[in-house]
N, C-alpha and C positions, 0 to 999 in steps of 0.2 A: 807498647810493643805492637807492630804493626804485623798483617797477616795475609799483605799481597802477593798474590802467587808471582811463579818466577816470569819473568819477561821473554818478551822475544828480542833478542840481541839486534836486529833490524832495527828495530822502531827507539833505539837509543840513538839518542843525539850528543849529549854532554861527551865534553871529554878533562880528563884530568891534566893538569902541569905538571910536565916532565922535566926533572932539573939531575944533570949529572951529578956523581959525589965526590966533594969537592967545591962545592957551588960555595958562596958566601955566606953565612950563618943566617945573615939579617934577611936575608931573599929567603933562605926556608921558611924563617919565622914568621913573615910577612905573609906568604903565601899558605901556612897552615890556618892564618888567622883569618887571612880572604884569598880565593873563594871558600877555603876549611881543608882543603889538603891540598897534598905535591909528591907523586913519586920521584924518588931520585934512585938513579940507575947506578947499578956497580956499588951498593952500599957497604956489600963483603964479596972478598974476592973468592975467586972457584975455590982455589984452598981451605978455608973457613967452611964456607959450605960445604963442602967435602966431608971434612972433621965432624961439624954439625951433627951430617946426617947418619955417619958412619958411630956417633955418640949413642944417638938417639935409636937406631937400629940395635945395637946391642943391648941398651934398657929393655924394648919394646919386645925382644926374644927372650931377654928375663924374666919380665914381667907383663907375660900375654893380657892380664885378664885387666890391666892399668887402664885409666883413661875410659872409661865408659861412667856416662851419667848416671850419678843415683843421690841429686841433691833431696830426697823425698817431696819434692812436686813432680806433678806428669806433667804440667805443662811448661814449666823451665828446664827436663829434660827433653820436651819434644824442643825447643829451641835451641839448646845443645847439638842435639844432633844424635839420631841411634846408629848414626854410621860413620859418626867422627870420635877421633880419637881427642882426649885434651887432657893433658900434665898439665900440673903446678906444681910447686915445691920443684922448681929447675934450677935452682941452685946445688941442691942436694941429688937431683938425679942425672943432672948433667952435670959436673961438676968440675969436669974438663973444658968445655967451651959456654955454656950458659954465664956464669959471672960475669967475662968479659966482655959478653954484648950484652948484658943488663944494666951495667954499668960504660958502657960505651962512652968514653967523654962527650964525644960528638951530640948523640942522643938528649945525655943528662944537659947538657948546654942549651941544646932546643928546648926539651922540655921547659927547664928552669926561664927560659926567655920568653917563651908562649903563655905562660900563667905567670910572669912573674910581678903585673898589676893585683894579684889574688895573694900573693903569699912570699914566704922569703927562703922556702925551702921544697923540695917536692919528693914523694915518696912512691917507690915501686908500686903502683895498685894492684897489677896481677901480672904474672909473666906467664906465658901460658904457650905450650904447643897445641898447635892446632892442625890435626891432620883429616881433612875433609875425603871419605872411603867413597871407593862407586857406588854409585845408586843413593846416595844421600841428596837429600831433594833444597829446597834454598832455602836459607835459614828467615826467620818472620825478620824482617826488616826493623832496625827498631836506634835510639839512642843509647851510648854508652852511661850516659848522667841519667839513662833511666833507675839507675840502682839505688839515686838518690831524688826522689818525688819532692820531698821538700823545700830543695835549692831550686829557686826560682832561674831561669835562664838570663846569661847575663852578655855583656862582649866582649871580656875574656874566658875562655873555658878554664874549667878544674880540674878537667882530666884531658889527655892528650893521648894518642896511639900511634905506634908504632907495628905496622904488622911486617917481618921483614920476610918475602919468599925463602923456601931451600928448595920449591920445586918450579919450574915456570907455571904461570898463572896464564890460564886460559879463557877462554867462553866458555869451554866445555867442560873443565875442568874444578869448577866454582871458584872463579876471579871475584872477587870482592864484588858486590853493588854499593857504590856509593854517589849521594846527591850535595851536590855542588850547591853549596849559599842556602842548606836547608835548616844551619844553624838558626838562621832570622827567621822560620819558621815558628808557628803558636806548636805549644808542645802539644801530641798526639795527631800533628798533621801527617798523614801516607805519603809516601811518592807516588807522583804516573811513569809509566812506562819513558816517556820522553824527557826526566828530569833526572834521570839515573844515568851514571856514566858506570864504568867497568874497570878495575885495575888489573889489568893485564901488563903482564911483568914476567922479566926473566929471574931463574933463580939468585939470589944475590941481592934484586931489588929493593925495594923499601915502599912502603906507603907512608905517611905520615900527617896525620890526621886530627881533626878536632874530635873530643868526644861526643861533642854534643850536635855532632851530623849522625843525617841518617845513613845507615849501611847493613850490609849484613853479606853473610856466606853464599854466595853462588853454588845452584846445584852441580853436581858430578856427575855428568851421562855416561864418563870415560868409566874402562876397565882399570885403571890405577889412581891411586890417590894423590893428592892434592896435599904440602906440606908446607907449616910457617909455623914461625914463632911470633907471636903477638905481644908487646910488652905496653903495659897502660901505666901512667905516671898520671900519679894526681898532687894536687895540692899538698902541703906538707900538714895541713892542719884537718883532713879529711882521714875517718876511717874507711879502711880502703879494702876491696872486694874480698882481695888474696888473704887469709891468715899466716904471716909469714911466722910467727913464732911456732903456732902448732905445729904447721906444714918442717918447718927446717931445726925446731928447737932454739932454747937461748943463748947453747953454747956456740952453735953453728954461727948465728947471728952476729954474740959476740967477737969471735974467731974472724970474721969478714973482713978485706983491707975497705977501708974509706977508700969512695964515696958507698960500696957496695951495700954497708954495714948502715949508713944511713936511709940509704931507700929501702932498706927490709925493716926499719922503724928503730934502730939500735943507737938512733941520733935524737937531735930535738927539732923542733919550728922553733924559730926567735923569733917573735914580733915586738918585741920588748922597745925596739929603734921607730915603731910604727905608731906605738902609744896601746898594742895590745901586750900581751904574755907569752910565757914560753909554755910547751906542749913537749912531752914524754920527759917528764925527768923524774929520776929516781932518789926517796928519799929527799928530795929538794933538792937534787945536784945531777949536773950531769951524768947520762948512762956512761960509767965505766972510768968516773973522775974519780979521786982519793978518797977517802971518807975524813 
């Protein structure tokens, strides 16, 4: 986890690949894997995001006191954020539009194609709003695969993101900072100032991204806040950040249509065709097969 203060937007250079939605599957997939992301514009239309935010506003009036850190570290709550808001468990609290873009076919396609030399299946990591408030300062710069120290860095990733706007994305607003080809990086390398690009987007947009670049949340100088949903998909054979059973329960899980019910872990990994095993099954059988 890195702990470079925020940049001066001047002194950036990089810039990101901008690809309409719509574009051809293999060009996103191509493109998240070098140079490690691609926004693509128009990824949900005003409508959706309308819905969206008009979901998430009603939660958020129900439940004032949601979304504030208290994983019991101070210092991966000062990385959080004291001035951002963050849900999990959006299945069960959006439960009107979250499914449908967690499960986005689009998305699960990319995902499954960007790691699909790692594994034969791939599973929700965490789905997460993220709503960055004013005066929230930039987040430490750091890797998504830092969750897992272990896993040596490789050149397919195991985890992928998706952060998609509901509010336009600013300088000032904290646009994403992210570095382009920092994947080929030794791990625990910083950025400088001139190797950082900016996702700046309108609401609707998309990032689409490797985990294992570096990035992190852009401060908020603005009087209003900053709003996304962030959805990480990892490998099917990874446990994965989000606790979907506790956060949404078994039955909820169960209850899910496929693919939904698979990326919340209500499926298996087959490796079985690869020469390895299969991973989550129950009783020796498939989740939710006859007895």
């Amino acid at each position: 986890m890195s702990t470079e203060p925020e940049t001066d937007p001047t002194t950036i250079t990089p810039t990101l690949v901008t690809r309409p939605a719509g574009s051809p599957m293999d060009e996103l997939v191509a493109l998240t894997l070098e140079p490690g992301g691609v926004i693509v514009t128009g990824w949900l239309d005003a409508d959706t995001v309308g819905r969206m935010n008009d979901e998430i506003d009603r939660y958020l009036r129900g439940h004032p006191d949601d979304g504030a850190p208290d994983t019991g570290s101070e210092l991966y709550d000062r990385f959080l954020g004291r001035r951002t808001v963050r849900l999990h468990g959006l299945v069960a609290k959006l439960p009107e539009t979250a499914p449908a873009l967690i499960a986005d076919p689009r998305l699960v396609e990319w995902a499954t194609a960007v790691m699909r030399p790692s594994c034969t299946s791939v599973l929700l990591n965490a789905g997460e709003l993220i709503q960055i408030g004013p005066g929230e300062g930039a987040q430490y710069r750091h890797r998504d695969t830092d969750s897992w120290p272990a896993l040596p860095p490789a050149e397919t990733p195991f985890v992928v993101n998706a952060i998609v706007a509901l509010d336009d994305f600013t300088l000032d607003n904290g646009a994403t900072h992210v570095a382009p080809g920092s994947h080929h990086w030794p791990v625990g390398r910083g950025a400088q100032p001139n190797e950082l690009a900016r996702a700046v987007m309108r609401a609707g947009d998309a990032i689409l991204f490797r985990g294992d670049l570096v990035h992190g949340g852009g401060a908020n100088t603005t009087d209003a806040r900053r709003r996304a949903v962030s959805l990480s998909y990892c490998v099917g054979w990874l446990r994965t950040v989000e606790n979907h059973a506790a956060n949404l329960g078994l039955d909820a899980i169960d209850r899910a249509p496929q693919p939904l019910r698979d990326l919340l872990g209500g499926g298996v990994h087959d490796a079985s065709d690869r020469g390895g095993g299969m991973l989550g099954l129950v009783d020796g059988r498939r989740p939710g097969s006859a007895s």
